[in-house]
N, C-alpha and C positions, 0 to 999 in steps of 0.2 A: 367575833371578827378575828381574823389570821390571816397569815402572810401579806398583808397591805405591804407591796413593794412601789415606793415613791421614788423616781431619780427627778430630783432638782438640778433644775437644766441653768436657772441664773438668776440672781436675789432681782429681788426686784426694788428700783431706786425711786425717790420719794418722784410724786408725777399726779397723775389729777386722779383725782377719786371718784367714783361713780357712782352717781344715782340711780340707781333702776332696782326693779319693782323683780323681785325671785322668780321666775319660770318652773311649774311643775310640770314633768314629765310624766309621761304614759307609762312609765316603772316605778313610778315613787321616789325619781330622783329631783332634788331641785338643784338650780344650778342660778348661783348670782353673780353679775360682774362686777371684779371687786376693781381694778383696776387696771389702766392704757395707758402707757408711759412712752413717748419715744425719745430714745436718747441716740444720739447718731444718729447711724442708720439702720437701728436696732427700732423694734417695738416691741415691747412685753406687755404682755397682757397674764393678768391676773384673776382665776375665778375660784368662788365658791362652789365646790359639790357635793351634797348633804344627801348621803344613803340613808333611808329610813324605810324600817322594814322589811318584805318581803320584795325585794327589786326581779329577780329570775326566777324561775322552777328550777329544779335540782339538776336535769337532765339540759340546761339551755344556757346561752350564754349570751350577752349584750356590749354590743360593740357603739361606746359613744365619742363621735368624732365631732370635733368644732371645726368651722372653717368661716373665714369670709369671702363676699363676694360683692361686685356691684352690677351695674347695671349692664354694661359691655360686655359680662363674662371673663372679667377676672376673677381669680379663686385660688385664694392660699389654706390648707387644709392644716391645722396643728394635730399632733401626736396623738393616738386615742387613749382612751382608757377602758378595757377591759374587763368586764363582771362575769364571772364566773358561780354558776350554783352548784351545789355541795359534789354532785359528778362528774359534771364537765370540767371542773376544778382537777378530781383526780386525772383526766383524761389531757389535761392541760400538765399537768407534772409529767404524766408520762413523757410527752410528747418534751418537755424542758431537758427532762434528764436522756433522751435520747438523741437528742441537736445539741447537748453540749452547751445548753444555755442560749442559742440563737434564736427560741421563738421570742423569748422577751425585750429583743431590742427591737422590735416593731412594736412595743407600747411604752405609755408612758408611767404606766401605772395598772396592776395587774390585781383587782380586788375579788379576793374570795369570800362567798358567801357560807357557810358553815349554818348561819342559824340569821335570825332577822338580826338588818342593821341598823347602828346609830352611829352616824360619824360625819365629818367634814373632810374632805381630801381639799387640801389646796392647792391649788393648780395654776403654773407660772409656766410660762412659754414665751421663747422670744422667735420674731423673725423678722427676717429683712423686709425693711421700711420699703416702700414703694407708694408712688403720692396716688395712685389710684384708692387705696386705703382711706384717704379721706373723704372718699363720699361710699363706701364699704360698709355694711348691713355684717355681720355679727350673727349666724345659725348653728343650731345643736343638730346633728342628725345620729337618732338612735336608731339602731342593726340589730334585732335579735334573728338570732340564727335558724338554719331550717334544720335544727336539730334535735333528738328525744321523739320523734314523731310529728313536730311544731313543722306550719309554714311559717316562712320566714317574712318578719312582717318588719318594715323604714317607718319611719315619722322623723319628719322635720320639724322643729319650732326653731321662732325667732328670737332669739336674747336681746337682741338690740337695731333697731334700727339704722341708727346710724353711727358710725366708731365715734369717738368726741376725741380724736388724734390730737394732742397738744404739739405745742414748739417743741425744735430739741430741747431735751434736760440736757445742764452741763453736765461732763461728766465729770466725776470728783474723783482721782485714785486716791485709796487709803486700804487699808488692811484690813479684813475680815477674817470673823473665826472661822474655820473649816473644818466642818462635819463631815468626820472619819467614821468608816463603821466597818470592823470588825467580827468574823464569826470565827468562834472556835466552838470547834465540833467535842461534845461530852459525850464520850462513849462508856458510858455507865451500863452497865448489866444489871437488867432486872430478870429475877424467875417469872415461867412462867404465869402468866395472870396477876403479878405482883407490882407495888408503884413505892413499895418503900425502899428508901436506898439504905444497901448494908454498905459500907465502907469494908468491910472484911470479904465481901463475893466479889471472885473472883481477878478483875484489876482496876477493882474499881478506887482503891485507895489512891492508887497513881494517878488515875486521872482526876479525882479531888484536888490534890496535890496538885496537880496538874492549875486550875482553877482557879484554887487559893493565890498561887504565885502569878496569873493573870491577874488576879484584882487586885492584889498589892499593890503591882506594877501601875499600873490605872492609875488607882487611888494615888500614887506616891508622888505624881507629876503635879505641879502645883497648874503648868499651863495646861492640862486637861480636867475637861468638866463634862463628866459621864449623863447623858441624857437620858439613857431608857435600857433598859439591859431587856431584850425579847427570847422568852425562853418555848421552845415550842418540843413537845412532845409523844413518841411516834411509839406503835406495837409492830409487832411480825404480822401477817394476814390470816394466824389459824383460828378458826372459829369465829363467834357472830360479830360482824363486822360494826353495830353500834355498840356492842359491848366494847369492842378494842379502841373505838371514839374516846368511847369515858374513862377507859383506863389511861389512854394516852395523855389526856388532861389531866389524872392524877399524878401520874409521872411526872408534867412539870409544875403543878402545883407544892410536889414532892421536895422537887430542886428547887425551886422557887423560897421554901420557908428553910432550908437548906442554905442559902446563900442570905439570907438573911439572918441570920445567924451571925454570919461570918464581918457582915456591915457592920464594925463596930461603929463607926462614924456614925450612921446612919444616912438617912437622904437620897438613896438609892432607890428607881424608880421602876418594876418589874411589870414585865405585860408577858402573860400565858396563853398560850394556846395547844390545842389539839390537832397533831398533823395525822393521826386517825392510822390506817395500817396503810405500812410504810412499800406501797407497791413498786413507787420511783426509783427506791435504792434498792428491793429488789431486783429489779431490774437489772439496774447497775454491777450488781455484786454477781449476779447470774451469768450476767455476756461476759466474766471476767474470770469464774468458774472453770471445771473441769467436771460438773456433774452429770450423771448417765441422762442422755436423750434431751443436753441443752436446748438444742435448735427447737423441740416441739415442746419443751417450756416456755422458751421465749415467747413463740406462739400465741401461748396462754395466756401468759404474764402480759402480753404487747399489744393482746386482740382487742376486740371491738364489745367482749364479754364486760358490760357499765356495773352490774351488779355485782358485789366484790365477793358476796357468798358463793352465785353461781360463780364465778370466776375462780374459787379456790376449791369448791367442787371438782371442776374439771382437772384443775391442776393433781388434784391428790388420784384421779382415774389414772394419770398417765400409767399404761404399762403396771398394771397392778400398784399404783401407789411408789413404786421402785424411788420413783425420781424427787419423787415430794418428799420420804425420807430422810432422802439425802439433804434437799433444799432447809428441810429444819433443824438437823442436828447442823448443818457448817454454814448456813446463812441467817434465820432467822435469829441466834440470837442477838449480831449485830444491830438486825433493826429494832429490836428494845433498846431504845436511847432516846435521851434527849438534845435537843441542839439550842447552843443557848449562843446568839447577838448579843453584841454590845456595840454601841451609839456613844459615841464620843465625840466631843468640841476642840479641836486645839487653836488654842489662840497662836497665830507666829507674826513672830519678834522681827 
């Protein structure tokens, strides 16, 4: 699993607890309701979603939206959540890094599939209370897409009959920790086809350096309490593109026992992943370029070509190879790197 991007929209305050019985979906997802709270004129609602295994084909993606409804044809729809398999994934980065990051605030949560999963997303969502809500039904409708060759196939299920809306909760003010998160970007240089990191190539000392003086800092705050440091790491696009999968996961498996090292304290909790070849920031680095015959790279890089082989094929035809060249002596090395999150608590005073 990689990139699970979760934005928590509002904690959720003590309220009733629900009994109901898990719903399996027609993808292998189950989904349980964990809790209905209404405080004001707020309701939060709280669910279980347990990815297991194989949820999409590589080429497809599945859009799961909740919403309730009752019998008049009222209907409040909450934020979806997003599944992604191993292509559509790439085809969705592109698409991020060329909106500047606006496709992802239409979801709530954006999961990529890489390989079968195992996990729990928990899922909290608040909206405004409306008393039709109390006699309001509680349904899952999943969307797989009519994409990869797929028609595009809905299924409804019911999670719950009937919402079991409590009285308002009071509401309590007091102070919570706030979960701060942090990315600094590691641009560590690896040779080609390589995942060990020299400290002596190239500049890569300084950006250690770099690193080291970020976790000091961390570590040094008594009111922060570091949760998960996510290290994800990415190759250039030349040559077979699952070979450059598993190098990219060496790379930050590489940083990974690297920076554990450096935890003398210890307690430090690290999650790796493999961001595979890094077509997104090619991109990026590309439209930003001066390289011969941009606009019919971009093309390349931008098109509708899923397969990343074929897709660096083409790119290396341009105009006798001229342009791909250029693209791997003053762009690819950047994209050997890793990029490494940090998840931090701060308690305030």
């Amino acid at each position: 699993m990689k990139y699970l991007v979760i934005l928590l929209l509002i904690g959720l305050l003590p309220g009733t607890r629900l009994v109901a019985q898990p719903r399996d979906a027609r993808s292998g997802i189950t989904v349980t309701p964990r809790d209905i709270t209404r405080t004001g004129d707020s309701l939060l609602v709280r669910l279980d979603i347990r990815f297991r295994g194989t949820v999409v084909e590589s080429n497809r993606s599945l859009s799961l939206t909740f919403y309730m409804e009752d019998a008049a044809g009222n209907l409040a729809a909450m934020p979806e959540v997003l599944v992604n398999g191993k292509q559509r994934q790439r085809y969705y980065e592109r698409q991020y890094t060329l909106s500047g990051g606006a496709v992802a605030e239409e979801y709530y949560a954006v999961v990529a599939q890489e390989k079968a999963l195992d996990f729990t997303l928990d899922y909290r969502c608040a909206l405004p209370y409306r008393n039709w809500m109390a006699d309001a039904v509680l349904n899952m409708k999943q969307d797989f897409c009519n994409c990869g060759g797929h028609e595009r196939q809905v299924y409804v299920e019911r999670l719950l009959d009937k919402l079991p809306v409590p009285p308002p909760a009071p509401v309590v003010i007091e102070k919570e920790p706030v979960v701060h998160h942090t990315k600094c970007d590691v641009f560590l240089q690896f040779e080609v086809g390589a995942a060990d990191i020299r400290p002596d190539f190239r500049n890569n000392r300084a950006e250690l350096s770099r690193l080291q003086s970020f976790i000091r800092q961390v570590r040094s705050d008594r009111n922060i309490s570091v949760e998960e440091i996510v290290i994800t790491g990415y190759a250039s696009p030349e040559g077979n593109a699952w070979q450059n999968e598993e190098l990219a996961g060496r790379r930050a498996e590489a940083l990974k026992t690297y920076m554990e090292g450096l935890d003398t304290g210890g307690g430090l909790r690290f999650r790796t992943g493999a961001g595979g070849e890094d077509w997104g920031g090619l991109a990026e680095r590309l439209e930003l370029s001066s390289i011969y015959l941009k606009g019919e790279a971009m093309q390349v890089v931008c098109g509708d070509i899923e397969d990343f082989d074929r897709r660096e094929e083409a790119l290396r035809a341009l105009d006798g190879g001229r342009p791909y060249r250029e693209i791997f002596h003053e762009i690819y090395p950047d994209l050997r790197r890793v990029e490494c999150r940090i998840d931090y608590t701060i308690i305030e005073k």
